[in-house]
C-alpha positions in Angstrom: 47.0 39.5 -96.4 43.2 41.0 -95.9 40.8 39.7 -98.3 37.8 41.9 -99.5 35.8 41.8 -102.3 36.4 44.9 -104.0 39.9 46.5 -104.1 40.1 50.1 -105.9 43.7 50.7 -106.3 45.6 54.2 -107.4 42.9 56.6 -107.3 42.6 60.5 -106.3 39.6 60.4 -103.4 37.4 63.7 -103.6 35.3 62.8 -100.6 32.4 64.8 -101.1 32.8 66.8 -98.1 34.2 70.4 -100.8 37.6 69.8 -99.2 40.2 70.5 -101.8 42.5 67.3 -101.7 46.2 66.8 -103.1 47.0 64.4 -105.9 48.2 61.6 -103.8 46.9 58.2 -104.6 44.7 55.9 -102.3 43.8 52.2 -102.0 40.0 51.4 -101.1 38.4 48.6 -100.1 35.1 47.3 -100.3 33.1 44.4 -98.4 29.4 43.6 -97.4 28.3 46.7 -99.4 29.9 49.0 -97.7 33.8 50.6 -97.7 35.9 49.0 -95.5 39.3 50.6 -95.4 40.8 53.5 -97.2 44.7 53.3 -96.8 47.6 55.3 -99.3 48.8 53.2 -102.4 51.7 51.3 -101.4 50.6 50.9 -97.4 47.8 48.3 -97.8 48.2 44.0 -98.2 45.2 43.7 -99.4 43.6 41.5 -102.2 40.7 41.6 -103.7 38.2 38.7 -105.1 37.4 41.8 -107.9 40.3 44.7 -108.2 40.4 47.4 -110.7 43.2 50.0 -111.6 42.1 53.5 -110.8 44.5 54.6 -113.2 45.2 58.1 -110.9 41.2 58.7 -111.9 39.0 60.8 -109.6 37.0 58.5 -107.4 34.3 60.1 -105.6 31.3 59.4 -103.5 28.5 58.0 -106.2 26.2 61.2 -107.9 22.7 62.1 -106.0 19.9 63.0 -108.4 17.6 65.4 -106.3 15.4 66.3 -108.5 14.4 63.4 -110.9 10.9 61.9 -112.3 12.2 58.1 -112.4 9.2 57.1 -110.3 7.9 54.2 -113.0 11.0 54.3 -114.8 13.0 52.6 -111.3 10.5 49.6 -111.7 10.0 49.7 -115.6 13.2 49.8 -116.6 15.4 49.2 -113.3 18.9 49.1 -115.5 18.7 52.9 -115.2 21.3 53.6 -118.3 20.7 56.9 -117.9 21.1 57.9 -114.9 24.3 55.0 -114.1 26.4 56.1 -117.4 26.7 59.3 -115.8 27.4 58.1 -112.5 24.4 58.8 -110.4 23.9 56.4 -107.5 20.6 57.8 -106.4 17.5 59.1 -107.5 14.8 60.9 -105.9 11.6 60.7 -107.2 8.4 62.0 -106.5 9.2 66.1 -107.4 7.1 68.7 -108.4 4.0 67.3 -106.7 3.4 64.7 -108.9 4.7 61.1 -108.1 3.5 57.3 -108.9 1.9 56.7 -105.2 -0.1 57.0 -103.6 -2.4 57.3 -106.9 -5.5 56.0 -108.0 -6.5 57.0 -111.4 -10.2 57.4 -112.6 -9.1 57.5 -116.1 -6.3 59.4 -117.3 -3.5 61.0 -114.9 -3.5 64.7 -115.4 -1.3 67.2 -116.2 1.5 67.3 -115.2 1.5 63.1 -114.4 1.6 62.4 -117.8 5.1 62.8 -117.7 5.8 59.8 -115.2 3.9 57.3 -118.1 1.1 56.0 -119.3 -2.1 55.2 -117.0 -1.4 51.1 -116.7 1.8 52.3 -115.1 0.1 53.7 -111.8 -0.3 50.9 -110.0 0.7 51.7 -106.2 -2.3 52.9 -104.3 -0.3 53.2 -101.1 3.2 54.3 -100.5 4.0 50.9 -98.9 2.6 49.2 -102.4 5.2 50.9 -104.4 8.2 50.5 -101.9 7.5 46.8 -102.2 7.5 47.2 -105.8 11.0 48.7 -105.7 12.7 45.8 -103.6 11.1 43.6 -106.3 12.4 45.1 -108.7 16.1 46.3 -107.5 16.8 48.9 -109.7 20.5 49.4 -110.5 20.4 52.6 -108.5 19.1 53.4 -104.8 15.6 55.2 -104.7 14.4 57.8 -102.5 11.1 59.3 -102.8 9.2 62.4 -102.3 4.9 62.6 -101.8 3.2 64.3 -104.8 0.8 67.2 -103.7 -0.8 67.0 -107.2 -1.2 63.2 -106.8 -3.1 63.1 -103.4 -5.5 65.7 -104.7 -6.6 63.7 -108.0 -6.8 61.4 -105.3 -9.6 62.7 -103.3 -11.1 65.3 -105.4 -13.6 65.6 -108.3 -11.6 68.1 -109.8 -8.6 70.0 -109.5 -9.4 73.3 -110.5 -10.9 74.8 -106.8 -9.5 74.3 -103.2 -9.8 71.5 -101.6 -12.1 71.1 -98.8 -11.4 70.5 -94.9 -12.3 66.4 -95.7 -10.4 66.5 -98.9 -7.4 68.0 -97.0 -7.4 65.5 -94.2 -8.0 62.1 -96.3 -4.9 63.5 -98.3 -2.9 63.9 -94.7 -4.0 60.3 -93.8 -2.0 59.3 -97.3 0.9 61.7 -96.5 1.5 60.2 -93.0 1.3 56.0 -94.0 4.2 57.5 -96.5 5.9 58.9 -94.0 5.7 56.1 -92.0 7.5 54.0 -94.8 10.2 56.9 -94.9 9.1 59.0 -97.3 11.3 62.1 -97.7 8.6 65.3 -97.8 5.8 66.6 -99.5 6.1 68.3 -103.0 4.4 70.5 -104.9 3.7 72.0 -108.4 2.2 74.8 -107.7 2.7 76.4 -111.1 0.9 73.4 -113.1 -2.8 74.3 -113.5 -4.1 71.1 -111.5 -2.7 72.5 -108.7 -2.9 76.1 -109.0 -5.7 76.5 -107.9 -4.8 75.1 -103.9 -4.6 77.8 -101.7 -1.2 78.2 -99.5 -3.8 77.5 -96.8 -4.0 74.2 -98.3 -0.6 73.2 -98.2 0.3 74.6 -95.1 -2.4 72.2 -93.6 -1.1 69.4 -95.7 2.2 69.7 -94.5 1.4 70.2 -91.0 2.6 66.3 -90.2 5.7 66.5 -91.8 7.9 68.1 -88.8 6.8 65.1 -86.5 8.6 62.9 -89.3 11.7 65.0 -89.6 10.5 65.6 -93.1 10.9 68.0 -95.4 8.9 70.1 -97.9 10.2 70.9 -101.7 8.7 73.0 -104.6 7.9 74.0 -108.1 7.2 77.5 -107.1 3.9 79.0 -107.9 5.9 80.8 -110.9 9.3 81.0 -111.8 8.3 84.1 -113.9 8.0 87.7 -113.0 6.4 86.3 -109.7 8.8 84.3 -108.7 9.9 86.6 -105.4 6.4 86.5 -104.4 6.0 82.6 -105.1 9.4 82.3 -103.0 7.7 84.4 -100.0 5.0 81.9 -100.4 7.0 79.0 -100.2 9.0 80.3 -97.4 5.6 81.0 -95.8 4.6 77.4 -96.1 7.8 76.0 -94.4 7.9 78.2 -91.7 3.9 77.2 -90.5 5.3 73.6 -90.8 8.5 74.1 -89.0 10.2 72.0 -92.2 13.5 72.8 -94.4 12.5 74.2 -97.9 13.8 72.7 -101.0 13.2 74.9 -104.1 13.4 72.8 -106.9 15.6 73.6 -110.0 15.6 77.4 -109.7 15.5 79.2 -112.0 14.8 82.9 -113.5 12.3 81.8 -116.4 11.1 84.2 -119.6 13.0 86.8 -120.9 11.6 89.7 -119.7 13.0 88.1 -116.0 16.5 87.3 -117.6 19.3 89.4 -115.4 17.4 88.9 -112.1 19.4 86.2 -110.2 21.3 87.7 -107.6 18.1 89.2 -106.6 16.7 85.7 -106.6 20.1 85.0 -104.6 19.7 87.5 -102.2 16.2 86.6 -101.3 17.4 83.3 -100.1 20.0 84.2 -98.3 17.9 86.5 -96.4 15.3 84.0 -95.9 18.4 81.5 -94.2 18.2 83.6 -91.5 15.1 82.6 -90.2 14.9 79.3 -91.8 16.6 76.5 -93.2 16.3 76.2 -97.1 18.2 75.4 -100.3 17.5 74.8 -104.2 18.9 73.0 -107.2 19.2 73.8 -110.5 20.1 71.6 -113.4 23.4 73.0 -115.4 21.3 74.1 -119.1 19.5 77.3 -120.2 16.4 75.3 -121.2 13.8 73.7 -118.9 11.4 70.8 -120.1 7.8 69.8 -119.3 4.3 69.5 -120.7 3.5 72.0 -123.6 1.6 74.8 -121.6 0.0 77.9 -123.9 1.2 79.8 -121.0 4.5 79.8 -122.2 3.9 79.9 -125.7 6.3 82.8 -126.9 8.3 84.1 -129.8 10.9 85.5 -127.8 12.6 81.9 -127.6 12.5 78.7 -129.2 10.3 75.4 -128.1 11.1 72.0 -129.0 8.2 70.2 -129.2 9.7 67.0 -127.5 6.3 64.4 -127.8 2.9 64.9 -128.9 0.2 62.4 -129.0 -2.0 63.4 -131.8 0.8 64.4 -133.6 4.0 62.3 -132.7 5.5 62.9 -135.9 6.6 66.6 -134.8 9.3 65.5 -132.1 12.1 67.1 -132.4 10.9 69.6 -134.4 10.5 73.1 -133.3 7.1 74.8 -132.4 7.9 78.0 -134.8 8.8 75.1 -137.5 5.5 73.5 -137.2 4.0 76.3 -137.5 5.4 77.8 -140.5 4.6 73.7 -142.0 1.1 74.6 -140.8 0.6 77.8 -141.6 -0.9 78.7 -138.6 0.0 81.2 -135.5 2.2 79.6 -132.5 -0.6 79.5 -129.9 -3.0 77.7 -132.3 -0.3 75.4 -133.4 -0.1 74.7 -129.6 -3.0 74.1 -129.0 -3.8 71.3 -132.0 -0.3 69.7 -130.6 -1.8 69.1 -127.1 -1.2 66.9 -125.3 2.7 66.8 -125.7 5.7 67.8 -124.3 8.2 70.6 -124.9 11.8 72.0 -124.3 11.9 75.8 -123.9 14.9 77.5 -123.9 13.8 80.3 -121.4 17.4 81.3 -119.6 19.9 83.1 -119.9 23.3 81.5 -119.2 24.8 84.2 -116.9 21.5 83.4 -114.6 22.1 79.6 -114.6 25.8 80.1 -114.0 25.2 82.6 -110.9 22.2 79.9 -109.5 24.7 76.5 -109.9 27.5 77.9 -108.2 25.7 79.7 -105.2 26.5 77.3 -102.0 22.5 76.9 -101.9 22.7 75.0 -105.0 22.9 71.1 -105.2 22.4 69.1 -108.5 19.3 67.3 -109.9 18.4 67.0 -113.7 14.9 67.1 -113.4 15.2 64.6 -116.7 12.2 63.6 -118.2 12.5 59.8 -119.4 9.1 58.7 -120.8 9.2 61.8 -123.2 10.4 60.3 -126.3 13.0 63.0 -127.1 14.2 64.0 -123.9 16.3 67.2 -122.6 19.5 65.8 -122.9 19.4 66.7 -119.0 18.6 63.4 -118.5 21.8 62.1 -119.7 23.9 64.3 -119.0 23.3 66.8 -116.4 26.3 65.6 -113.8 29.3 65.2 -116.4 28.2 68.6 -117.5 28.5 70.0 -114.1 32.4 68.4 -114.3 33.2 68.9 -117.5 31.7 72.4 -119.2 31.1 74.4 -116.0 33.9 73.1 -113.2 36.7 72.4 -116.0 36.0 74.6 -118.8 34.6 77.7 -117.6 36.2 77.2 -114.2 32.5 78.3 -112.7 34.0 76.5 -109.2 36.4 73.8 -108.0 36.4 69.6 -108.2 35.9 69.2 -104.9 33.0 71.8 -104.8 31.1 70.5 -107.6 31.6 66.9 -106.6 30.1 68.4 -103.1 27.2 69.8 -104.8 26.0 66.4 -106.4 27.0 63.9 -103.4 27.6 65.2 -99.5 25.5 68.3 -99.7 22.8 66.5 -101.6 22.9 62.8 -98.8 22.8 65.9 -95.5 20.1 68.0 -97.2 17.7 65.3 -97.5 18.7 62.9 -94.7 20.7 60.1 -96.9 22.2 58.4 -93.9 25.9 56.8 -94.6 26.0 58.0 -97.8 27.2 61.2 -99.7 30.8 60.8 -98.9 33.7 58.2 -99.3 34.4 57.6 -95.5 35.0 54.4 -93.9 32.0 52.2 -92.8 29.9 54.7 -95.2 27.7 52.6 -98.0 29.9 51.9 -101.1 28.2 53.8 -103.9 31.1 55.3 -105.8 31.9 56.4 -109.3 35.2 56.2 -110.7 36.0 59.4 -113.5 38.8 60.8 -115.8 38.8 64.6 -114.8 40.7 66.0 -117.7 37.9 63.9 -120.1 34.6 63.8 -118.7 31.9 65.7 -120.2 27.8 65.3 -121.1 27.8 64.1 -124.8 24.0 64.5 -124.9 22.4 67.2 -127.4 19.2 68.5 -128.1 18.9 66.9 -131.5 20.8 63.4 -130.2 20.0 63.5 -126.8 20.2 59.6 -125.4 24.0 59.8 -125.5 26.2 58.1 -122.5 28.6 60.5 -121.1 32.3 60.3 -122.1 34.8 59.8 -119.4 32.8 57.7 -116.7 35.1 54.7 -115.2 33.2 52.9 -112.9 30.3 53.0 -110.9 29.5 50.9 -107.8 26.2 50.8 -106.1 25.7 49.4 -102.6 29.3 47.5 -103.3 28.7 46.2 -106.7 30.2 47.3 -109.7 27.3 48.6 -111.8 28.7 50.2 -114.5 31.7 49.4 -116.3 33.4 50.8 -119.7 30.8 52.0 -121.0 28.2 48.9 -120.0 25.8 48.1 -117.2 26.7 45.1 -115.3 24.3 42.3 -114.8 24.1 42.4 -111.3 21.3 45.8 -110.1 22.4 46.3 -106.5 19.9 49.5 -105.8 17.9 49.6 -103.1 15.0 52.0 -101.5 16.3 54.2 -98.7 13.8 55.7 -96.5 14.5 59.3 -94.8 16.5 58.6 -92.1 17.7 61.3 -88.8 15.8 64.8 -88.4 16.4 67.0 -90.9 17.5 70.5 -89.7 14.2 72.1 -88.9 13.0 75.7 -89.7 11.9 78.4 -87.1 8.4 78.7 -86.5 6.4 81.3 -87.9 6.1 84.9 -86.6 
């Protein structure tokens, strides 16, 4: 009789590949981290120093969060509740062009790195400082990271709100390489958040200039993600194409109402653009989107939660048209008196964010915010959501295609190596779920809720998460980018 130290027994594999399975029932075995043999219930003599009953449950390849902003959370809170309740494995940090290294503050991070944590918490002037930090602190979930664009120019400049010069540009390329040296994934950027709206595409193209060398990869907060957002795409494209890099376009989206209706022409320009170059998106499965409080977006044609403020903390969780009204003051002026803070807007329209998830461009990431004291509910819930209100209630796509979406699709797209898919030899980072009851339990007004319906979860080998508890034992670890990433054409 083989001996191994994990033994899953009776569950339905969906292997992350989008292959629809049947409902047969599998044995799987797990040693040394990884999964060691995958035989039919019934066939195998194996024991196991730990086994569990998969009870017919789904077991699938563990969630990868694309598109997250855990970069001091992995370190200051390394359980991860979030983010393991809901079965993500993964996390990778460092989106939006803001990330916790390399950084060194003169005061106060600026918007939009506020919304990593407080100034004390930057504490990784090099990339290779803060992938030290992560092995210390093994956070329950692996950790991939991204460069921030917006971090390496408060790096190097004496403000944000010009270009950066020639020297700026390569002292900031000198940071982006020793990251890419530790395996860094890419470069990204914020291009829409006013300390880095003012770069030039100029800029970035000469910033990201290293990154094919490194089999790297470049992902974006377009420029807008309002009526420009065609234009801002074209400029992304741009970008990729002068660096010979895949694009990531990061949780797409048609934003405002006046641009409500216009995702298949958002669709369509992607699909023209794979023609010529390699690129994807994600998208995050709610018609509200959460970041600082920008007087940009202040509008009366939707509602914003005011999620944090710090001169007035009492409003979270109140609306911005409720404070107001308590005020008596106008919306923009109400705004303005909150700042600094946080907000959720509710600035799509469902059909949009229906058409975006289930285009095969699409992969998964919740962009959750967890230093915001009332979070989305994104951030704890975006991945049963995906299973439970848009694959099993609205029948938007298939099991196997949404478990594609947040595990293989997500491990090829940013070079994940051995991971993604529940395949012998592959690293053992699994999550164990009840189809017919999963589902996000998260709100806006109560949103740090676990998910219902999650199993199991096993990181690296090491069951993580179990009925509804973290384990004791954090088995995460930092992956670094490995094998060349599918490169885009060169430019015309």
């Amino acid at each position: 009789m083989q001996q191994f130290a994990t033994v899953i027994r009776r569950a339905r594999i969906i292997d992350g590949s989008g292959q629809e399975t049947s409902s047969a029932l599998f044995d799987v075995a797990l040693d040394e981290g990884r999964i060691a043999a995958i035989q039919p219930t019934g066939e195998s003599s194996w024991q196991g120093d730990a086994e569990i009953d998969g009870a017919g449950h789904v077991l699938t390849p563990g969630f990868i969060d694309v598109h997250t902003h855990d970069d001091l959370h992995v370190i200051r809170s390394p359980e991860m509740l979030p983010k393991l309740s809901q079965g993500v494995t993964t996390v990778i940090v460092g989106n939006c062009g803001i990330s916790a290294s390399p950084v060194t503050l003169c005061g106060e991070p600026p918007d939009p790195m506020t919304l990593l944590g407080p100034a004390d918490a930057f504490a990784y002037p090099t990339f290779g400082v803060y992938v030290e930090a992560i092995h210390r602190a093994q956070p329950a979930v692996n950790v991939a990271a991204l460069v921030g664009h917006t971090a390496l120019r408060q790096n190097h400049m004496d403000r944000l709100d010009r270009p950066a010069t020639a020297g700026e540009i390569e002292a900031m390329r000198t940071q982006l390489c020793e990251a890419l040296e530790h395996g860094a994934l890419g470069l990204s950027t914020g291009l829409a958040y006013a300390n880095a709206f003012a770069a030039t595409t100029e800029e970035v193209m000469a910033l990201a200039e290293p990154l094919a060398s490194a089999g790297a990869l470049y992902a974006t907060h377009l420029r807008t993600e309002f009526e420009g957002i065609l234009e801002a795409m074209g400029e992304a494209g741009r970008i990729s194409r002068h660096a010979r890099v895949p694009l990531v376009i990061s949780h797409l989206k048609c934003a405002g109402a006046a641009n409500w209706g216009r995702a298949g022409e958002v669709l369509h320009a992607i699909e023209s653009a794979q023609s010529h170059q390699t690129i994807g998106c994600d998208a995050y499965p709610y018609i509200a989107s959460s970041s600082t409080l920008d007087l940009k977006q202040v509008t009366d044609e939707f509602d914003i939660d005011i999620t944090a403020s710090s001169p007035h903390p009492e409003t979270a969780g109140h609306t911005l048209k409720q404070i107001a009204d308590r005020w008596g003051l106008g919306l923009l002026e109400t705004a303005r008196r909150l700042q600094p803070a946080n907000a959720v807007y509710h600035n799509m329209s469902d059909d949009d964010v229906s058409r975006i998830l289930s285009h095969p461009a699409t992969t998964i990431g919740s962009d959750g915010l967890p230093h915001d004291p009332h979070p989305h509910p994104r951030l704890w819930g975006a991945f049963p959501r995906v299973l439970g209100h848009y694959s099993r209630e609205r029948g938007l796509f298939s099991l196997a295609t949404a478990i594609r979406k947040m595990t293989g699709q997500s491990a090829e797209r940013f070079g994940l190596a051995e991971r993604g898919f529940v395949r012998k030899n592959y690293w053992a980072d699994l999550v164990l779920f009840d189809p017919d009851t999963v589902r996000d339990t998260a709100t806006f007004a109560q949103p740090q809720q676990q998910a219902a319906g999650i199993a199991a979860v096993w990181v690296n080998g090491v069951l993580s998460y179990h009925r509804g508890c973290a384990q004791p034992h954090r088995a995460g670890r930092y992956l670094p980018r490995r094998g060349p990433a599918q490169h885009g054409q060169p430019a015309a």
